[in-house]
C-alpha positions, 0 to 999 in steps of 0.5 A: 440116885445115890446109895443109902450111907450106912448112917443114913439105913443106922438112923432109920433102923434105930427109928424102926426100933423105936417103932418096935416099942411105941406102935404095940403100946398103942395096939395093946389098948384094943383087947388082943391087939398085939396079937391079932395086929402083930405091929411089931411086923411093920417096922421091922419088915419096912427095915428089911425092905429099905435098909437091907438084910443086916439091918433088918436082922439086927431091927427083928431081935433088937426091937422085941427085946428092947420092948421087952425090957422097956414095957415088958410087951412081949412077955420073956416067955414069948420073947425068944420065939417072937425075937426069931420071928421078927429076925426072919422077917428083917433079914429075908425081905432085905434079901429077897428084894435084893434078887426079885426083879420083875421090872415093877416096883410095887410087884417087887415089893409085894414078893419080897413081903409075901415070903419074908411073912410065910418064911418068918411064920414057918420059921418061927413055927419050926422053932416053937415045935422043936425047941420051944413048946416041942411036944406041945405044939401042933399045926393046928395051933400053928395055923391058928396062931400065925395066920388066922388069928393074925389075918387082920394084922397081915391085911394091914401090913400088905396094904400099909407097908408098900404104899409106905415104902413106895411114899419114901422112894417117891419123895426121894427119902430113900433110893429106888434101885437096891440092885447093886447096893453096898451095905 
């Protein structure tokens, strides 16, 4: 199967953006929704898997920010630490499916999710601790926060996102092998 063009992984990033805007509209009518869903991962994580690190890097601080500017979700407040969160989650599950090779896709793509997940969450944790609630940010919140809270909406990415990805391979939307993949 041929590569993916770089206007081809433009287009989808910029659909992944837009997802970035429209999915926490619909999540923010259950109370908590944003934050207990987090539906902004999806989009951007699927960016990463699909389309690559760059173009997952580039869907995790455009996405927050045009949704921000749009429909002031999430506030600006939040923006600069969930902008670093969902940039971490973009450009580390392009990267690490582009060196997980297990010989099954389905395992190569649930890798990839797992440590692009904790690796964004300990990132952004890192963050908040040091520059932006430094003095006033603890592991306990940190824990509630990213992973309890926040259980149901990782459930759902772990479930949603490969059969997602594997959907689009199958019906020869996207290409299977990223192995030696140009960006």
């Amino acid at each position: 199967m041929r590569k993916m063009s770089h206007i081809k992984k433009s287009v989808i990033t910029a659909l992944c953006i837009a997802l970035c805007v429209v999915l926490p509209l619909a999540f923010h009518a259950i109370p908590d929704g944003g934050t207990i869903y987090s539906p902004m991962h999806i989009p951007v994580l699927l960016c990463g898997l699909i389309c690559g690190a760059p173009f997952g890097l580039f869907c995790g601080l455009t996405g927050p920010l045009l949704s921000s500017l749009i429909t002031q979700m999430p506030p600006m407040a939040y923006l600069p630490p969930m902008m670093i969160e969902l940039a971490s989650y973009g450009c580390i599950s392009g990267l690490v499916l582009q060196v997980v090779h297990t010989g099954k896709r389905t395992a190569d793509l649930y890798i990839s999710l797992i440590i692009a997940m904790m690796s964004g969450r300990v990132i952004s944790g890192i963050v908040k601790a040091l520059i932006f609630s430094a003095g006033h940010y603890s592991i306990a919140m940190w824990v509630t926060g990213y992973f309890v809270t926040s259980l149901p909406g990782m459930i759902i990415q772990l479930i949603l996102i490969p059969i997602l990805v594997l959907a689009l391979e199958k019906s020869h939307l996207i290409p299977v092998c990223r192995k030696k993949q140009t960006e």
